[in-house]
C-alpha positions as CSV (number, residue, x, y, z in Angstrom):
1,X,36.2,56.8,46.1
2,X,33.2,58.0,47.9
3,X,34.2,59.5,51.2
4,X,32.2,62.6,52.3
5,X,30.8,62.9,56.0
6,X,27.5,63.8,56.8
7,X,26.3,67.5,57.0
8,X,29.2,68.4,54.9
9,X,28.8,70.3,51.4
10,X,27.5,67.3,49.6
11,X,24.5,66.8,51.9
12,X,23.4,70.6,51.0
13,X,24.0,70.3,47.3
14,X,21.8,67.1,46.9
15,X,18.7,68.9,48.4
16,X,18.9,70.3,44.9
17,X,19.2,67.1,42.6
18,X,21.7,64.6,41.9
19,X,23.2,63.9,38.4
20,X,24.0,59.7,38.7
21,X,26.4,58.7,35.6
22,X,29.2,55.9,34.2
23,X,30.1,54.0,31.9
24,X,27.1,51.9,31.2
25,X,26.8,48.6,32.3
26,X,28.7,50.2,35.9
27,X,25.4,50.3,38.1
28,X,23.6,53.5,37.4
29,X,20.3,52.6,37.0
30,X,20.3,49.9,40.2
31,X,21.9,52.5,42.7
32,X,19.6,55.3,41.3
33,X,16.8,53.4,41.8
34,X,17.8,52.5,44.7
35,X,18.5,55.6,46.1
36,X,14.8,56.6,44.5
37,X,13.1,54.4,46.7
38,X,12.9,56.7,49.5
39,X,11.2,60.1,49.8
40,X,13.6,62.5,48.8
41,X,14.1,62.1,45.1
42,X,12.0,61.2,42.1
43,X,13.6,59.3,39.3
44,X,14.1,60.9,36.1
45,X,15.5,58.0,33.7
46,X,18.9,58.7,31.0
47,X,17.0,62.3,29.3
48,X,20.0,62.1,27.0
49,X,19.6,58.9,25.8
50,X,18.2,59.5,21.6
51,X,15.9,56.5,22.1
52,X,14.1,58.3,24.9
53,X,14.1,61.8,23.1
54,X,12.7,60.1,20.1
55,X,9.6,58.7,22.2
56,X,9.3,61.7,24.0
57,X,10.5,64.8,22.1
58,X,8.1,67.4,23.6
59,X,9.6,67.3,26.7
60,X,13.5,66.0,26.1
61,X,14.1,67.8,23.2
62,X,15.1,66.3,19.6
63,X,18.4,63.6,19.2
64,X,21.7,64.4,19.9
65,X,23.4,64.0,16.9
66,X,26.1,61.3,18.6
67,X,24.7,58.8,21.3
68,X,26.9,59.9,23.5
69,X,27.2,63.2,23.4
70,X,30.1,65.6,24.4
71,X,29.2,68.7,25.9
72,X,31.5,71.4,27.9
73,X,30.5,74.6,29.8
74,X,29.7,76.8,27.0
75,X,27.7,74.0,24.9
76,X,23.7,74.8,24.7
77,X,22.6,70.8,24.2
78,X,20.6,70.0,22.1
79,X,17.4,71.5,21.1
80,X,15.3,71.7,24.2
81,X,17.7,69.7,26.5
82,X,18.9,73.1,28.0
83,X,14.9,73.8,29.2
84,X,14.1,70.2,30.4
85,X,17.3,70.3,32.3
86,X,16.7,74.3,33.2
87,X,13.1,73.1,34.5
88,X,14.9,70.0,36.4
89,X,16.9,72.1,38.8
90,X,14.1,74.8,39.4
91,X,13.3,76.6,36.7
92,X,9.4,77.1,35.6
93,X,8.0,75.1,32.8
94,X,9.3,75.5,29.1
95,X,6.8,77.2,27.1
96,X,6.3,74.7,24.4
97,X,4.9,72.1,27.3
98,X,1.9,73.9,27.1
99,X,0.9,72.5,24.1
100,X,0.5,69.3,26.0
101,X,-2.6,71.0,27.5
102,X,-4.3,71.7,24.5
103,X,-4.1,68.4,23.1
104,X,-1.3,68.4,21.0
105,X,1.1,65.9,22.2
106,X,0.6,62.2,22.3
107,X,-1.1,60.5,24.9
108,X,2.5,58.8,26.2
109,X,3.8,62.1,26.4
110,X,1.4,63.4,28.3
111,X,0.9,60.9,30.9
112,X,4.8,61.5,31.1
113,X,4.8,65.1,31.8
114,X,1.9,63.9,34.3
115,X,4.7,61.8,36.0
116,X,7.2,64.8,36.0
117,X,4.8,67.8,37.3
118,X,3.5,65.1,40.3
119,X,6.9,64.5,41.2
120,X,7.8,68.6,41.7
121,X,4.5,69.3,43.3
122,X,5.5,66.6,45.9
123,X,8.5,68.5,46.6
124,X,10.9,66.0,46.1
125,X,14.4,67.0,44.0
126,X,15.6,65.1,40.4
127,X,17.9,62.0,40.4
128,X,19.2,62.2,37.0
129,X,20.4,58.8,36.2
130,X,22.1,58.8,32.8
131,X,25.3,56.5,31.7
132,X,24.4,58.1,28.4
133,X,25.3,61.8,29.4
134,X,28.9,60.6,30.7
135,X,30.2,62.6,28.4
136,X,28.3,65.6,29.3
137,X,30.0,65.9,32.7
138,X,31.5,69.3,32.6
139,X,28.3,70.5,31.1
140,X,26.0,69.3,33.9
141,X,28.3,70.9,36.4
142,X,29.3,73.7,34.8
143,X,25.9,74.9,34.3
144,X,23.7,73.2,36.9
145,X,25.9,73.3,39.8
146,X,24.7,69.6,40.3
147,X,26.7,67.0,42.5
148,X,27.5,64.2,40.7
149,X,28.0,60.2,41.6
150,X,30.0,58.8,38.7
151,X,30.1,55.4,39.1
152,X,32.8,52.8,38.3
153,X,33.2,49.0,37.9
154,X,35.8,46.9,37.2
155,X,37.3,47.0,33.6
156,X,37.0,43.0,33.3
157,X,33.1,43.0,34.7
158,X,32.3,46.1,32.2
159,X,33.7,43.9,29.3
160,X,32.1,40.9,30.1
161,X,28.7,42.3,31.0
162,X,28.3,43.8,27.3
163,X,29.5,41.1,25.7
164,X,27.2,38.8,27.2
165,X,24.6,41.2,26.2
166,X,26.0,41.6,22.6
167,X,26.4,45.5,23.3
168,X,28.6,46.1,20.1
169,X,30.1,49.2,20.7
170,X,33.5,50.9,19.4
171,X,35.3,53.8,18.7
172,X,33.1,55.6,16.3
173,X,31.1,56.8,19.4
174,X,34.4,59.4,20.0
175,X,35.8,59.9,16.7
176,X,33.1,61.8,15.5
177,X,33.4,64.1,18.4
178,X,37.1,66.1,17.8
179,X,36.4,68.5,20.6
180,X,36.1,65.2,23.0
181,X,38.7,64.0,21.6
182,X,41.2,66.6,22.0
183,X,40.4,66.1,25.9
184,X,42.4,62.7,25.9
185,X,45.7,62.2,26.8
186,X,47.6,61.2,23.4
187,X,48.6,58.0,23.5
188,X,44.4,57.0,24.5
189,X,43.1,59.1,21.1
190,X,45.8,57.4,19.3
191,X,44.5,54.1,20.3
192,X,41.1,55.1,19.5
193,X,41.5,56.2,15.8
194,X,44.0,53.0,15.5
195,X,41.0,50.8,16.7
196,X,38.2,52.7,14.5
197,X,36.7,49.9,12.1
198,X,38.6,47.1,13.2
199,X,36.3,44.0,13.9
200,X,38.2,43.1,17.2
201,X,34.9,43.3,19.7
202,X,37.2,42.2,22.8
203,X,39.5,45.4,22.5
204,X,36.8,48.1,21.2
205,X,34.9,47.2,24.1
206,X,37.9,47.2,26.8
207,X,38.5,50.6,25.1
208,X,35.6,52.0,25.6
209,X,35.9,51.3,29.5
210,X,39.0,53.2,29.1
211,X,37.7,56.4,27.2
212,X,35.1,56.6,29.9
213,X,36.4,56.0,32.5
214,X,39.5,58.2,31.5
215,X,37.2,61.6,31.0
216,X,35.3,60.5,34.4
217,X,38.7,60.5,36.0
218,X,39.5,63.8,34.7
219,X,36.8,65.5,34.9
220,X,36.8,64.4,38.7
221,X,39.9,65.7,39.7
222,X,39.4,69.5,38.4
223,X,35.7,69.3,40.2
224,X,36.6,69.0,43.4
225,X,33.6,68.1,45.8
226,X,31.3,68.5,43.3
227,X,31.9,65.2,41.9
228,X,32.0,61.7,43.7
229,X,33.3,58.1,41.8
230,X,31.5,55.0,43.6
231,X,33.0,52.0,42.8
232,X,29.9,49.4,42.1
233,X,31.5,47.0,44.4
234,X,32.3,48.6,47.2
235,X,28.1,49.0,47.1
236,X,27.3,45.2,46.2
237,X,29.6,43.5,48.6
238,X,26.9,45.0,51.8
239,X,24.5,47.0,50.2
240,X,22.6,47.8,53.3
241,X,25.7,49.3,55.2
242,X,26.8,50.8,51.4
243,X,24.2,52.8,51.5
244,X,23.1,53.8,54.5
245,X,26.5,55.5,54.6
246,X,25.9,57.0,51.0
247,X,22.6,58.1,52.5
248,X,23.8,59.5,55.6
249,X,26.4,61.8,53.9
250,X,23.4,63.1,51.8
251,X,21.5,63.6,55.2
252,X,19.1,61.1,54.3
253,X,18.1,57.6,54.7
254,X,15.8,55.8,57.7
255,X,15.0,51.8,58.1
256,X,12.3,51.3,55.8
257,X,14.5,52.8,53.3
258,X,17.1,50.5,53.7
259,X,15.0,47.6,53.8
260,X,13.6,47.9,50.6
261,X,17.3,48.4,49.6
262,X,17.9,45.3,50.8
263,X,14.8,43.8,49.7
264,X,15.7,44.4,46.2
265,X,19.4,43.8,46.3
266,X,19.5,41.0,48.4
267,X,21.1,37.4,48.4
268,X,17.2,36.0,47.8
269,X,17.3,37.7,44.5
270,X,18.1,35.9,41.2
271,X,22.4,36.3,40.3
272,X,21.0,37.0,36.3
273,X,17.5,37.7,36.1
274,X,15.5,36.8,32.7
275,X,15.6,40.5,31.4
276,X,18.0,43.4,31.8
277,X,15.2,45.4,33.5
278,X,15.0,43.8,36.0
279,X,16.8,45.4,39.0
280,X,16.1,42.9,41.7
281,X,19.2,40.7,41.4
282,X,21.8,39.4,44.4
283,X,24.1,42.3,44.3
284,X,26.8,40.3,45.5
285,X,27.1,37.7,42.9
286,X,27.3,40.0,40.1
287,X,30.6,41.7,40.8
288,X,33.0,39.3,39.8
289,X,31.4,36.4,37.1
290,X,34.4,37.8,34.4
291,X,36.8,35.0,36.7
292,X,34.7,32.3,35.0
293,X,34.3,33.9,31.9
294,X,37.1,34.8,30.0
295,X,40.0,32.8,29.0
296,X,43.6,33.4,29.6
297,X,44.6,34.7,26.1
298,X,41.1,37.2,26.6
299,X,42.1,37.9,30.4
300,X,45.5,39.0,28.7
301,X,44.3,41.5,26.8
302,X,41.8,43.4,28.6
303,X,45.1,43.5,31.3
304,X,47.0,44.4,28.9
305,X,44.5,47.7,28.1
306,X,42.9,49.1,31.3
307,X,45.6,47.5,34.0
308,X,47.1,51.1,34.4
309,X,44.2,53.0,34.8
310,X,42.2,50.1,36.9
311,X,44.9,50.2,39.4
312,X,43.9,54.1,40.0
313,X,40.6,53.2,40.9
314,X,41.8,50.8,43.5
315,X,41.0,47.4,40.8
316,X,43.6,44.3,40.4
317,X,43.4,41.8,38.3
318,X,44.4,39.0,40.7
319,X,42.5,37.7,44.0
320,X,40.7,40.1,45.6
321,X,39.8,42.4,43.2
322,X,39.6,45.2,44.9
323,X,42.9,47.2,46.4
């Protein structure tokens, strides 16, 4: 879990951007936005997710042809995701954004591009939050050198939070991909073609929290300090003293900062707010609701298919949750 002290290499790397990613549904957007509230970064929301490179093609790029995409080191991305991301971490503007001058783009993408050129003038650095490009990992950091904060949640939590949100997901996002595929230990791939087209919602989706969180755990262990996993509790049990030690081992963070933190992540705050945008929500009651949820024979089940790996990452299944 996260762990590096202030001033160390982490602090330097983040002057230049931070690449924020998980499994969705693991608490990317609420501690990148959190984290955005200060001075430092500027938000730049999931530029691999199709639905926002359908709305703003000009300056994303066209779809992936997966939702989740796989990419490794030599990969290119897709067309114009390699300048956008090029231009993120320093480099001048891709040609083809010109034509946003002369006229040629829609009025939403320009007022977009407005957003993005404001933000580098200001000199603040990119927060990349993206549960989308989770399988992009060794791409990102391969290419751009970026520090990563992958963060996790609690295989139970991750299960019931789509569910709830009738998130039908499955197998078919990693099947397609042979070259991801290849990167899973056996006896995982097996599982996932065995569970391609079944109908059984309960087990795709405790899969899925084990694909991911599988390649995150990977990927983390051959990238050194370069990458960081967060668990989402260890943050919403205290998310003032979370991160103002999260900050402080960037270098950053002062009071007001950590007020609004709090302000938005406090106990005041709804538990289940009326839309999933909504980020203000009481952080603490919203790590373990699964207890109430599921029944035994469920409970059994998603044990039965993330136990081993959820133990890694310091999760039980019993009372606390947390090791």
């Amino acid at each position: 879990m996260f762990s590096p002290e202030p001033g160390n290499d982490f602090a330097r790397a983040t002057s230049r951007g931070l690449f924020v990613t998980g499994a969705p549904r693991s608490g990317t957007t609420w501690v990148g936005r959190m984290l955005a509230l200060g001075q430092h970064f500027y938000y730049l929301h999931e530029p691999f997710n199709n639905r926002l490179r359908r709305q703003y093609p000009g300056i994303y790029g066209r779809p992936f042809a997966c939702f989740y995409p796989y990419l490794s080191p030599p990969d290119q991305g897709a067309p114009g995701m390699q300048a956008f991301m090029d231009w993120a971490t320093g480099a001048p503007e891709p040609a083809g954004w010109g034509e946003a001058d002369q006229g040629q783009w829609s009025e939403a993408q320009k007022g977009h591009l407005l957003e993005l050129r404001q933000s580098r003038r200001e000199g603040r650095v990119p927060l990349i939050k993206d549960p989308v490009g989770v399988l992009a990992l060794e791409w990102v950091i391969a290419r751009y050198q970026l520090p990563v904060m992958a963060m996790v949640r609690h295989p139970a939590e991750f299960v019931r939070s789509l569910m709830q949100l009738d998130w039908h997901v499955g197998p078919g996002f990693f099947v397609r991909q042979e070259a991801f595929m290849a990167t899973l230990p056996g006896d995982v791939a097996a599982e996932v073609v065995a569970l391609h087209g079944s109908t059984d919602r309960l087990r795709k989706t405790a899969l899925m929290w084990k694909v991911m969180n599988c390649h995150i755990m990977r990927v983390a262990s051959e990238s050194g300090d370069q990458m960081h996993l967060l668990r989402h509790e260890d943050l919403a049990a205290d998310p003032r003293a979370g991160f103002a030690a999260l900050l402080a081992a960037m270098g950053l963070g002062d009071e007001p900062h950590l007020d609004a933190i709090e302000q938005w992540s406090g106990p005041h705050n709804p538990v289940q707010p009326e839309a999933i945008e909504i980020i203000k929500r009481d952080s603490r009651g919203n790590f373990d609701r699964w207890r109430s949820w599921f029944g035994a024979r469920d409970m059994a089940v998603i044990r039965e298919m993330t136990e081993p790996l959820a133990c890694q990452l310091g999760y039980t299944f019993d009372s606390p949750a947390l090791s």
